[in-house]
Every structure is written in C-alpha cells, then in structure tokens.
DSSP file (Angstrom, degrees, kcal/mol; ACC not computed):
  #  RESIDUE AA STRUCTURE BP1 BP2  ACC     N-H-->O    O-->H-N    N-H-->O    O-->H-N    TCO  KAPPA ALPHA  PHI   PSI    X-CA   Y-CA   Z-CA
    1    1 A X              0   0    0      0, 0.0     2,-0.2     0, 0.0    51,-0.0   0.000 360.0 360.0 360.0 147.6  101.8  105.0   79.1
    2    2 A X    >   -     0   0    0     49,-0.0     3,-0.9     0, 0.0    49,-0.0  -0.682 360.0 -68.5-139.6-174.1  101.1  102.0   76.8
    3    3 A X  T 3  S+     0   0    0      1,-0.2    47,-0.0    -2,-0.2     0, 0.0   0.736 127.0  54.0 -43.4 -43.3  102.1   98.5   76.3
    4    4 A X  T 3  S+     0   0    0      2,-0.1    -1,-0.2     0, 0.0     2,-0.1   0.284  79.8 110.2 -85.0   7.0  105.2   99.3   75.3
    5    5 A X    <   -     0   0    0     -3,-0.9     2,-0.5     1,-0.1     3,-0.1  -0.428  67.3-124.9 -84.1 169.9  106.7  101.7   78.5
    6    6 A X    >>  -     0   0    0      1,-0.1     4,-2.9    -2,-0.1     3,-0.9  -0.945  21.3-162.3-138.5  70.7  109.3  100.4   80.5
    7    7 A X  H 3> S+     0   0    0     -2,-0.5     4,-4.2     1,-0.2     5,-0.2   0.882  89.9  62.3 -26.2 -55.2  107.7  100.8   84.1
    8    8 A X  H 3> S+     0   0    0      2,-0.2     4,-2.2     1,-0.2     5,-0.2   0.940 110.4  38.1 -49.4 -50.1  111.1  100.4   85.6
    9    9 A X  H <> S+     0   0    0     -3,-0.9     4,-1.8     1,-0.2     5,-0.3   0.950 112.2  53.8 -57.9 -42.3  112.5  103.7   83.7
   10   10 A X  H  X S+     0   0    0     -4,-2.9     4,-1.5     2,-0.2     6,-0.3   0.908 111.8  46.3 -74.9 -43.3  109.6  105.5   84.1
   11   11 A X  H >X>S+     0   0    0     -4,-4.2     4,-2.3    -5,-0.3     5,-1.6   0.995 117.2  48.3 -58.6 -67.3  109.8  104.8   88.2
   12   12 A X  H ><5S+     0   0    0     -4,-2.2     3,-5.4     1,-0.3     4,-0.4   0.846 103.3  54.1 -27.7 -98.4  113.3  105.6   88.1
   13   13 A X  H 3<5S+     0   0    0     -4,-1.8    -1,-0.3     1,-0.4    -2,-0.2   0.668 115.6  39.4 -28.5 -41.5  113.1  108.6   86.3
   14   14 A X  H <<5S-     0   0    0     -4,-1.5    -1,-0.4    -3,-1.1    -2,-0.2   0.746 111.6-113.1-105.7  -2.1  110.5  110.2   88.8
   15   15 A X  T <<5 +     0   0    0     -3,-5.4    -3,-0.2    -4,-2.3    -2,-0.2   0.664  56.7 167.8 115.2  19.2  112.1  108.8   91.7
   16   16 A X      < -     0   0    0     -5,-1.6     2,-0.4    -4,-0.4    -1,-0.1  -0.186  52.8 -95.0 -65.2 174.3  109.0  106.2   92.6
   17   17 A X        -     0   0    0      0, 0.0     2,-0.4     0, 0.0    -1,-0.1  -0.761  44.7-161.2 -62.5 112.0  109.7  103.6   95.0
   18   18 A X        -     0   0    0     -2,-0.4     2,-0.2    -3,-0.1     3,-0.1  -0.966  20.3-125.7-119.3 140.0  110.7  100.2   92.6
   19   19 A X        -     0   0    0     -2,-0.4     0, 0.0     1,-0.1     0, 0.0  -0.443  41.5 -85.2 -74.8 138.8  110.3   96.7   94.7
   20   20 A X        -     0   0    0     -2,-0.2     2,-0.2     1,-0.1    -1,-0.1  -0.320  57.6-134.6 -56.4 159.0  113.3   94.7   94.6
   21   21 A X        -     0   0    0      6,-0.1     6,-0.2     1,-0.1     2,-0.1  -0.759  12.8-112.0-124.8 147.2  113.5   92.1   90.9
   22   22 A X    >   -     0   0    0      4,-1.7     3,-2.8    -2,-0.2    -1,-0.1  -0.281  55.9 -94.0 -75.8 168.6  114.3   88.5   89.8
   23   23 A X  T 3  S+     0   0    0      1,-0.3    -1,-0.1     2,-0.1     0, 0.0   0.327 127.7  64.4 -82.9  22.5  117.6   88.7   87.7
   24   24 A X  T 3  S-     0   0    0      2,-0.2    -1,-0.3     0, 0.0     0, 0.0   0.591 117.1-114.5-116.0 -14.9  115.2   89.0   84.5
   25   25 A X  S <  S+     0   0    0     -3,-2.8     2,-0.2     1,-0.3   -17,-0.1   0.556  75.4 125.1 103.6  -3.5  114.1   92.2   85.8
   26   26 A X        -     0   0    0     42,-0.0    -4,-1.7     0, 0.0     2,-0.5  -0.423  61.9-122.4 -84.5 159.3  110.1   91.0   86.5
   27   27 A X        -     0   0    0     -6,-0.2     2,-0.3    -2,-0.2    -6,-0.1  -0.982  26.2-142.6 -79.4 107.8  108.2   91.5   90.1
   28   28 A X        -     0   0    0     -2,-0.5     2,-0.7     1,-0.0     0, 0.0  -0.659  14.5-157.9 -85.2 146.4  107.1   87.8   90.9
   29   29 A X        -     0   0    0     -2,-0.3     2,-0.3    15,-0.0     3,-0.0  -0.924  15.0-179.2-104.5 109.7  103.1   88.1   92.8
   30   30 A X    >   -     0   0    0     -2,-0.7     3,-5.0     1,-0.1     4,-0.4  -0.932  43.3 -94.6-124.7 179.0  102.5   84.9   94.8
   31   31 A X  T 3  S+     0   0    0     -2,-0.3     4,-0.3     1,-0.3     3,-0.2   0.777 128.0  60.1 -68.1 -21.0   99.1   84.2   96.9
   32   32 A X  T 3  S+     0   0    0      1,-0.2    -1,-0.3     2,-0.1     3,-0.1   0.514  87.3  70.5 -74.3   6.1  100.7   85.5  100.1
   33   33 A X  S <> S+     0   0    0     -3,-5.0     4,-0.7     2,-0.1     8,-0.3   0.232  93.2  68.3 -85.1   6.0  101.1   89.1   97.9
   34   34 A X  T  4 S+     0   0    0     -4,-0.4    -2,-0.1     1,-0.2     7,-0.1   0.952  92.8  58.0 -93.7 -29.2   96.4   89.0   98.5
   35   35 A X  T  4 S+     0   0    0     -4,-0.3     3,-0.3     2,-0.1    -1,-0.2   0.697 114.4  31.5 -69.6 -20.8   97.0   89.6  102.1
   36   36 A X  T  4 S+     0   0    0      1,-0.2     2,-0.9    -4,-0.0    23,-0.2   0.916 132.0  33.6 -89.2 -56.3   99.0   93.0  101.4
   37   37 A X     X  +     0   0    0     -4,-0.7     4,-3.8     1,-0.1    -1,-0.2  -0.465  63.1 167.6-125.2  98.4   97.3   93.9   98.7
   38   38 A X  T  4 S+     0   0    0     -2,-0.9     4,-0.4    -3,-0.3    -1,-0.1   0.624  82.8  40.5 -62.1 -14.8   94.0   92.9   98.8
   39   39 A X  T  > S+     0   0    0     -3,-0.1     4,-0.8     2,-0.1     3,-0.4   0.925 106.6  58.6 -50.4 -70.9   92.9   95.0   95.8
   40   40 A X  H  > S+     0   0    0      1,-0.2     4,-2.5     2,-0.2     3,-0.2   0.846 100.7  71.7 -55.8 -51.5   95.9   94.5   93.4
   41   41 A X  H  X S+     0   0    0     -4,-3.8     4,-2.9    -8,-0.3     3,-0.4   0.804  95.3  36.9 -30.7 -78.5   95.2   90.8   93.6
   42   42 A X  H  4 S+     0   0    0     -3,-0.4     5,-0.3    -4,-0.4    -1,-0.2   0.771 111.5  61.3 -58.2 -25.7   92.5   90.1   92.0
   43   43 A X  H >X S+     0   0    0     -4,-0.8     4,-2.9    -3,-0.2     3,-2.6   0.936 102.7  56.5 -28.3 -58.6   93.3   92.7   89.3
   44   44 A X  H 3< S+     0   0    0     -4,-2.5    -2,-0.2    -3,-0.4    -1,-0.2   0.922 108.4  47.7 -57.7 -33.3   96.6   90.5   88.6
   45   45 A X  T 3< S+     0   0    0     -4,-2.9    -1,-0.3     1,-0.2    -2,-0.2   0.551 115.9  39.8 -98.0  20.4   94.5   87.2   87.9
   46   46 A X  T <4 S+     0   0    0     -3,-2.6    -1,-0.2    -5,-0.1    -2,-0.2   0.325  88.7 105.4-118.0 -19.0   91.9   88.7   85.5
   47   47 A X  S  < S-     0   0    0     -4,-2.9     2,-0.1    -5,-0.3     3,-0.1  -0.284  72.4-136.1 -59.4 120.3   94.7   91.0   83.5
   48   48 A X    >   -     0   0    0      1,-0.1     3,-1.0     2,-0.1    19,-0.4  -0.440  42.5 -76.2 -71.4 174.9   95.1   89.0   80.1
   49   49 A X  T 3  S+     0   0    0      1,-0.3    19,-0.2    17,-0.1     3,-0.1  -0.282 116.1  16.0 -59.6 145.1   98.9   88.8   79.3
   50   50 A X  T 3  S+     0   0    0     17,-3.2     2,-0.4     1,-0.2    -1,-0.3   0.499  93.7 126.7  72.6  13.8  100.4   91.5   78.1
   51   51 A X    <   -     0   0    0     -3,-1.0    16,-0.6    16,-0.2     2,-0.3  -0.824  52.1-127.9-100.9 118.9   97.8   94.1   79.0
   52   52 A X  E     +A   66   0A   0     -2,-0.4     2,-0.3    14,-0.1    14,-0.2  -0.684  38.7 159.7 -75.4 143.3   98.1   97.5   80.9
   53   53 A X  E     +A   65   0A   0     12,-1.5    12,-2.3    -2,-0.3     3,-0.2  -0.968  13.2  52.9-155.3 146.8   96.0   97.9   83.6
   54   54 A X  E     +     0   0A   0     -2,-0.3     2,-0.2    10,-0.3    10,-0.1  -0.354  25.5 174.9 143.8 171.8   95.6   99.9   86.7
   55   55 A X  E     +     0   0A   0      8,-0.3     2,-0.4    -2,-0.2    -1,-0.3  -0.037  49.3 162.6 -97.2 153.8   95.5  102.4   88.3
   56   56 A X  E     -A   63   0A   0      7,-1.4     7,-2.5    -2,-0.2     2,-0.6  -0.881  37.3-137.8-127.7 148.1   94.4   99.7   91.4
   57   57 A X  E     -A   62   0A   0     -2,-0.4     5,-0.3     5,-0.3     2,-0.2  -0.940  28.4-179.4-131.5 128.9   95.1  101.8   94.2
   58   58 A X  E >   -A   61   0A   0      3,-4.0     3,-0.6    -2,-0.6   -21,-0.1  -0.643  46.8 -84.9-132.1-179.8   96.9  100.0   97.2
   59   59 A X  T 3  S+     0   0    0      1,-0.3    -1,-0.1   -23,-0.2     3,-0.1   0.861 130.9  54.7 -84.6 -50.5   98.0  101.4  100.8
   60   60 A X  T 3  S-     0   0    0      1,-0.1     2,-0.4    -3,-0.0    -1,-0.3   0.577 124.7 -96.9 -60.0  -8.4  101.1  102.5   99.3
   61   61 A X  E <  S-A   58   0A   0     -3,-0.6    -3,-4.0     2,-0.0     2,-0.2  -0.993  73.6 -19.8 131.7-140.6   99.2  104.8   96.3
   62   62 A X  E     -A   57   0A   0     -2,-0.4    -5,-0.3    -5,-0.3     2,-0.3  -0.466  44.6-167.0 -69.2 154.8   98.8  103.3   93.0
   63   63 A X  E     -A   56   0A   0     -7,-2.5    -7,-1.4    -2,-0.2     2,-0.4  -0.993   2.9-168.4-134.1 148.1  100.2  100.6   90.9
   64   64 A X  E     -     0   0A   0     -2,-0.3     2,-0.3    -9,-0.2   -10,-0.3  -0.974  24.1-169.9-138.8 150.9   99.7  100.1   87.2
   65   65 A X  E     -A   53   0A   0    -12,-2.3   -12,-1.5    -2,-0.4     2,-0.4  -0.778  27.8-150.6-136.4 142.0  100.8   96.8   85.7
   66   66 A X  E     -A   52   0A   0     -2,-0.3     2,-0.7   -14,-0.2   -14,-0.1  -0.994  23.1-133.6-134.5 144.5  101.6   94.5   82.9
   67   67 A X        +     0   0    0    -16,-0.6   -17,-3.2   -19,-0.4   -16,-0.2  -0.834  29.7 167.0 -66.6 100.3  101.3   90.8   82.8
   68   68 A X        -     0   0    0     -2,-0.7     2,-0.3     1,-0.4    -1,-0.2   0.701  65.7 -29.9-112.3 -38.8  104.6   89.7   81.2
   69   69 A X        -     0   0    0    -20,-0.0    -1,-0.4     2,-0.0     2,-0.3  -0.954  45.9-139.0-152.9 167.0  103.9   85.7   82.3
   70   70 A X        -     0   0    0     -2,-0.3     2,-0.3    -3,-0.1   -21,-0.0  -0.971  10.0-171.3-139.7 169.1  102.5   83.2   84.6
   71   71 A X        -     0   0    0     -2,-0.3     3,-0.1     3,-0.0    -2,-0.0  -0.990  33.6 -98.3-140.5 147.0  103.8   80.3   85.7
   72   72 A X        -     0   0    0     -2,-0.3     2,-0.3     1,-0.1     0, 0.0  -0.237  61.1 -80.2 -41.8 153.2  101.7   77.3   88.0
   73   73 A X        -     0   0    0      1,-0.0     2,-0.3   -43,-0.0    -1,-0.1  -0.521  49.9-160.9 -53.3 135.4  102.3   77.5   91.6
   74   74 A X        -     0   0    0     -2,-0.3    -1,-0.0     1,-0.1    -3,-0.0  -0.830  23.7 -93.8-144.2 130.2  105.4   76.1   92.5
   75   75 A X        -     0   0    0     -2,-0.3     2,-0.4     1,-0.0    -1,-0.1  -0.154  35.8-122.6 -37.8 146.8  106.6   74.7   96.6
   76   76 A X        -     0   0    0      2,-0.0     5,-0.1     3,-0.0     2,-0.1  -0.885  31.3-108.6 -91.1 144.6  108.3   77.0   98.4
   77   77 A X    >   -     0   0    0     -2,-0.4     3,-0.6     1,-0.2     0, 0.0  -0.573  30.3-126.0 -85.1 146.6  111.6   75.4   99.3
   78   78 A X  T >> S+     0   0    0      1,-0.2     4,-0.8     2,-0.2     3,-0.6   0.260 102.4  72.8 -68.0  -2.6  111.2   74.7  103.1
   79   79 A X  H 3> S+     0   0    0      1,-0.2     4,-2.5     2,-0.2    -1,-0.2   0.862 113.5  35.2 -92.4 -48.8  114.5   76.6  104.5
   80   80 A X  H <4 S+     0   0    0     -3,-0.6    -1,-0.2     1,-0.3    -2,-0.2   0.201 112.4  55.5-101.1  41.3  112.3   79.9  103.6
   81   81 A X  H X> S+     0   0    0     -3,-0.6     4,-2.6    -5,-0.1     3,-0.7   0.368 107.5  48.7-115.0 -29.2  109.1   78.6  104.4
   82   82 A X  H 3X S+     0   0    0     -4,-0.8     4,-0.6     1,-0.2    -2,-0.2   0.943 114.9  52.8 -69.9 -37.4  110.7   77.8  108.0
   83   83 A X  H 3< S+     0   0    0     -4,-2.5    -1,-0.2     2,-0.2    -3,-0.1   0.561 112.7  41.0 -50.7 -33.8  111.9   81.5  107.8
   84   84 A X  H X> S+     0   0    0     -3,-0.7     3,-1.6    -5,-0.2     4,-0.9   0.933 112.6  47.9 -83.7 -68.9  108.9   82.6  107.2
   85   85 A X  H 3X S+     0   0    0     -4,-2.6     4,-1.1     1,-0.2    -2,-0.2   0.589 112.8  55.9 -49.1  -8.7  106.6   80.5  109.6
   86   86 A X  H 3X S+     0   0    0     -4,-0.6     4,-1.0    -5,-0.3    -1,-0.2   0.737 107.0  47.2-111.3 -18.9  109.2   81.4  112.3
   87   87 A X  H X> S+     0   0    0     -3,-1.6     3,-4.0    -5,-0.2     4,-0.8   0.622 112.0  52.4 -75.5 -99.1  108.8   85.3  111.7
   88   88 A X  H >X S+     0   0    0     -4,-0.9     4,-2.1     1,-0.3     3,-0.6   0.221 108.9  48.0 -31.6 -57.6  105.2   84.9  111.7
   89   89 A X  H 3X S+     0   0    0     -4,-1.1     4,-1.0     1,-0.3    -1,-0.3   0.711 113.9  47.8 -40.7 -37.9  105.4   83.2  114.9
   90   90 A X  H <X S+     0   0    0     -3,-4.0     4,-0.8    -4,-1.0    -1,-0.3   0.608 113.2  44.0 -79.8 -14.2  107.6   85.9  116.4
   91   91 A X  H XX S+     0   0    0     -4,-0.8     4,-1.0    -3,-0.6     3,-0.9   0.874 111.6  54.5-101.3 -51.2  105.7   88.8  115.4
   92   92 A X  H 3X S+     0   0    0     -4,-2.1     4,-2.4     1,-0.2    -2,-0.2   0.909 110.4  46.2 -36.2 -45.6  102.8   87.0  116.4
   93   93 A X  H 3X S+     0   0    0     -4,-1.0     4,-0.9    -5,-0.2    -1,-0.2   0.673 109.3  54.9 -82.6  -2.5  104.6   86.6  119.9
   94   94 A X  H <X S+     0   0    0     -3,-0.9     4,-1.6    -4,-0.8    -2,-0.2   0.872 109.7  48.0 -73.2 -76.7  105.7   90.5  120.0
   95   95 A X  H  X S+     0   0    0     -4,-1.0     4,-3.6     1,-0.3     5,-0.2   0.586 110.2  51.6 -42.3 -49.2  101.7   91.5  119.5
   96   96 A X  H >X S+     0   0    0     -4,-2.4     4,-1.4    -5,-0.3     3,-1.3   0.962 118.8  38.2 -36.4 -81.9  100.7   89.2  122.2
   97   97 A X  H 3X>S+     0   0    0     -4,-0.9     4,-2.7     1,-0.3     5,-0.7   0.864 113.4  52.1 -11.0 -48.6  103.3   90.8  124.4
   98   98 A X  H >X5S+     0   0    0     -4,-1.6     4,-3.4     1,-0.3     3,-1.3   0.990 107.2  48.8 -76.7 -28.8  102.9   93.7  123.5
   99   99 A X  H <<5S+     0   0    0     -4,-3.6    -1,-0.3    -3,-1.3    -2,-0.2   0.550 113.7  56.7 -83.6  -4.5   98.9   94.0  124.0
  100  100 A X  H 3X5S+     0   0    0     -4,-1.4     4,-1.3    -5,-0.2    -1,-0.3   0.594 100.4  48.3 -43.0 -34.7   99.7   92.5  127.3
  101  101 A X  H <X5S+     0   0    0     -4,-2.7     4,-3.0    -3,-1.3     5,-0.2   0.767 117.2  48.2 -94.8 -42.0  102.1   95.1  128.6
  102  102 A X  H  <<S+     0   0    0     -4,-3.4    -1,-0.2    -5,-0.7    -3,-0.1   0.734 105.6  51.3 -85.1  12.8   99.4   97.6  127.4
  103  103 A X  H >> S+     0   0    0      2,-0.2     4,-2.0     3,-0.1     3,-1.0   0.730 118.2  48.8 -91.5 -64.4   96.2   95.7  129.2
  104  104 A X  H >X S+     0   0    0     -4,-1.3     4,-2.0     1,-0.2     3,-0.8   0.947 110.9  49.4 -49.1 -51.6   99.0   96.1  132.4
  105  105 A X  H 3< S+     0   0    0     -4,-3.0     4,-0.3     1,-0.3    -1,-0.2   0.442 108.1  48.6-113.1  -2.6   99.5   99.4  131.7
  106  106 A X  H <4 S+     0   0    0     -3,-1.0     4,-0.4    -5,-0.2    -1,-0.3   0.630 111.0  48.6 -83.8 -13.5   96.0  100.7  131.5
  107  107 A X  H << S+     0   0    0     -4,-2.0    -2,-0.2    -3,-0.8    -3,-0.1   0.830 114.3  49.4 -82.2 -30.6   94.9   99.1  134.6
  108  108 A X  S  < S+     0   0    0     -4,-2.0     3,-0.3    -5,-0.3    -3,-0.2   0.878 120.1  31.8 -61.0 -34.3   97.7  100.5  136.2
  109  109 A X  S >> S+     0   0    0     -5,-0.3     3,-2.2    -4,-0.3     4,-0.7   0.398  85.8 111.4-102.2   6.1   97.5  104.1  134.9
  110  110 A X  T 34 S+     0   0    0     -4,-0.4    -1,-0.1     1,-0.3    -2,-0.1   0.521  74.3  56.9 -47.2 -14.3   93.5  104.3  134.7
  111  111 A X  T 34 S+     0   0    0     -3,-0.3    -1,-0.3     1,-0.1    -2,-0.1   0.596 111.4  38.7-109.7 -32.6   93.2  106.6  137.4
  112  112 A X  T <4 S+     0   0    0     -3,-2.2     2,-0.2    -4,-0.0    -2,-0.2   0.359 106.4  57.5-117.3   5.5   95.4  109.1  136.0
  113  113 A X     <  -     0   0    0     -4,-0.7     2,-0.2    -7,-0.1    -7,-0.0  -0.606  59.3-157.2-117.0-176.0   94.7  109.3  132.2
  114  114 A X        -     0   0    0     -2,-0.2     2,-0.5     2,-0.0    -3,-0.0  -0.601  11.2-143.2-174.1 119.9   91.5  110.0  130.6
  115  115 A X        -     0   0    0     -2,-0.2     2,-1.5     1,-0.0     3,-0.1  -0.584   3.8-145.9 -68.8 100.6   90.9  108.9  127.1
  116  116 A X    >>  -     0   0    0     -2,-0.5     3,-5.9     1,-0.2     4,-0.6  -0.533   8.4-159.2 -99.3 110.3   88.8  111.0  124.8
  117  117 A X  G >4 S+     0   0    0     -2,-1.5     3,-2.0     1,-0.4     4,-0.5   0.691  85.6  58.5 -39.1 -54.7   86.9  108.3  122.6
  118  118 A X  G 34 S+     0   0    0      1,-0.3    -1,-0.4     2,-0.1     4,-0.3   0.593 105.7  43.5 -36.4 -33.0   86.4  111.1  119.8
  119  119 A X  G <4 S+     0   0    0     -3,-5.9    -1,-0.3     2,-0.1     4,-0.3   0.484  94.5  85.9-108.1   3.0   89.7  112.0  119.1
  120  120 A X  S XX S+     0   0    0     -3,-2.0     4,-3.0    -4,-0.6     3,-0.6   0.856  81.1  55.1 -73.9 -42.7   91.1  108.4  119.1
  121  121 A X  T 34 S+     0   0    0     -4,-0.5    -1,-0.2     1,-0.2    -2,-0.1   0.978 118.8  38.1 -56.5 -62.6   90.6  107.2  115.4
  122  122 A X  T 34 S+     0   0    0     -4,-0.3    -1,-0.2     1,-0.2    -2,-0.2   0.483 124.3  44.9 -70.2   4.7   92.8  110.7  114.2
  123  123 A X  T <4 S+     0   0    0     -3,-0.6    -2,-0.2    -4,-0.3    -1,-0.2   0.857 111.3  52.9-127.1 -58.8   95.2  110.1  117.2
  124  124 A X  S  < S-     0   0    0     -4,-3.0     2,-0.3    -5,-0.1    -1,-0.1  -0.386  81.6-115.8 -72.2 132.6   95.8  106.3  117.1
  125  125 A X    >>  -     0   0    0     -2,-0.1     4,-1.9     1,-0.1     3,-0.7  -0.765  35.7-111.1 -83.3 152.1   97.1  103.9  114.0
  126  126 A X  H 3> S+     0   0    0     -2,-0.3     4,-2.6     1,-0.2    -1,-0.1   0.621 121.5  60.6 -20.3 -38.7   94.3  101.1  112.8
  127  127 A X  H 34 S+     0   0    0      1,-0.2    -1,-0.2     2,-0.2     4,-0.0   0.968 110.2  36.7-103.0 -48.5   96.7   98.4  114.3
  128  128 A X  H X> S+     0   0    0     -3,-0.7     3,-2.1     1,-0.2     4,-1.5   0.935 111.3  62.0 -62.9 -33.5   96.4  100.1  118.5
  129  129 A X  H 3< S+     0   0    0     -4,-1.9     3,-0.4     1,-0.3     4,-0.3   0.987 108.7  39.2 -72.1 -52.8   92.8  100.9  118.0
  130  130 A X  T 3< S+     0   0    0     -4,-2.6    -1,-0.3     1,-0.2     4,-0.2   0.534 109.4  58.5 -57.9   7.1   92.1   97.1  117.4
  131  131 A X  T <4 S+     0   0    0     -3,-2.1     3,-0.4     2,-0.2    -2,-0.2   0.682 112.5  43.4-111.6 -39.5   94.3   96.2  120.0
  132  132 A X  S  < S+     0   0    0     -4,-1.5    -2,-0.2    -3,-0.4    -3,-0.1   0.381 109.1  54.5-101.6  20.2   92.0   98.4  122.1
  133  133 A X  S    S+     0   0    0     -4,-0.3     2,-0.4    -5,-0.2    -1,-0.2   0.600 103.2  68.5-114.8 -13.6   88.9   97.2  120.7
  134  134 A X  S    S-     0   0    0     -3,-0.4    -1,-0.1    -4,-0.2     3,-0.1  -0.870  84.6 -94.6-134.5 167.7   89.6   93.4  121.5
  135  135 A X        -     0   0    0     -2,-0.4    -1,-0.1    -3,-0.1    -2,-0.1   0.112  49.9 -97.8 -74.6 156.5   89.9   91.1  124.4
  136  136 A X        -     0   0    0      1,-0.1     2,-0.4    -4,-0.0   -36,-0.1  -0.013  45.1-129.1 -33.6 169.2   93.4   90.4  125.7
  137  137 A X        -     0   0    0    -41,-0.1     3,-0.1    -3,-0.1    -1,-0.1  -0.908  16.7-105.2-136.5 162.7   94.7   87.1  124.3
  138  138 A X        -     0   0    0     -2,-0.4     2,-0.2     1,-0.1    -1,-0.0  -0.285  50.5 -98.6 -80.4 165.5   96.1   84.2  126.1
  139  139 A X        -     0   0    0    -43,-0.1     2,-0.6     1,-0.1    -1,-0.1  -0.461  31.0-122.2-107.0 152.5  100.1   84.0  125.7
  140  140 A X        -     0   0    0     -2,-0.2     2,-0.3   -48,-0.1    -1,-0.1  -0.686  18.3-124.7-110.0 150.2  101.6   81.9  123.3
  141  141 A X        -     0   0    0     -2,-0.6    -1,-0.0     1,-0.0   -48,-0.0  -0.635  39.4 -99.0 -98.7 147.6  104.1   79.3  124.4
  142  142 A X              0   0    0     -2,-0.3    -1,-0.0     1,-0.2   -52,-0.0  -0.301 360.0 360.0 -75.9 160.1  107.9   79.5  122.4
  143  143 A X              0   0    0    -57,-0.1    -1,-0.2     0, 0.0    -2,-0.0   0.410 360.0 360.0 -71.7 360.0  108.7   77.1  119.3
C-alpha cells in the first residue's frame, strides 16, 4: 500500500468493516472521535496531508490512514447536538440504573453466591468490573 491505494477498495475487496462516508467519499474525525480512539487521534493531527501512516492499532484492530484535508472546527448544528446531549444523558441514566439494580441484587443474593476474585478479570467485561470496583452513585433526576 502507498499513497496512491484506494483504502475503500482495498476494504471492500477483503471484506473489512468500512465506516459509513460523506457524499465525497472521505471519513470526517471530529474531537469527540479522541474519546473512542484515543490512539488514532493524535496520529490524525501530526499526519502531514497526503501521507500514509499507520498501522495505529485501535480496539477494533488496525487502521491505516491518509490525510486527504482539514478543515477548522465548525458548530455542530444544535438539533444533533440536542440528540446527542440527550443520548448521553440516557445512557448515563441506564448505567446508573443499571449499577443500582446490581448493588440490590448483590446484597440480596450475597448469601448464596460466592465470587472468585481470580477468575473475574477473564470472566467479566472492563465496563462490570468497574461497576464493581466503584461506589454506587446517587440517581440522576430526568431532563
């Protein structure tokens, strides 16, 4: 692969996973892409234009990348920034929930399980094992 491949074919053609495209056929990155991929980021803002670079190795595998443009930061128009801020709020009110119903549901069932600390990291995803590593959180009142 060079400067000149056509990533999109080349994903195709072995069947990779391709992220949906602007009608020009680019991936746009904005600054809320640094929380997913906290690698990939900074790669994107030191790759000069037109330069291949990677592999930068994100959750998902690899990526390797070309810099076709940038543009300044731009608003987001507010109908999908309320879209946005109102999932985040709701997935924010599932977690709560949900690390509530499982604070209830170990004190209820404490008597009858036993938890072997060793096997938990291979047994558990990242997301319950922090759930179970910090304290319950107060409940969040609805928008």
């Amino acid at each position: 692969m060079d400067e000149a491949t056509d990533f999109l074919q080349v994903a195709r053609q072995r069947g990779f996973n391709v992220r949906p495209r602007q009608p020009d056929g680019l991936v746009c990155m904005i600054s809320l892409n640094e929380v997913v991929y906290p690698r990939l980021w900074p790669a994107l803002q030191e790759a000069p234009l037109g330069a291949l670079r990677g592999p930068v190795e994100t959750r998902d595998g690899h990526i390797f990348f070309k810099i076709v443009r940038r543009q300044e930061a731009q608003p987001e128009p507010a109908d999908k920034a309320l879209r946005r801020a109102r999932a985040s709020l709701v997935q924010r009110q599932e977690r709560v929930r949900f690390d509530e119903l499982m604070d209830q549901l170990r004190v209820k069932y404490q008597n009858q399980v036993t938890a072997f600390a060793d096997r938990l990291d291979a047994a558990l995803p990242d997301a319950l094992l922090a759930s179970l590593t910090q304290p319950p959180q107060k409940q969040i009142e609805n928008p």
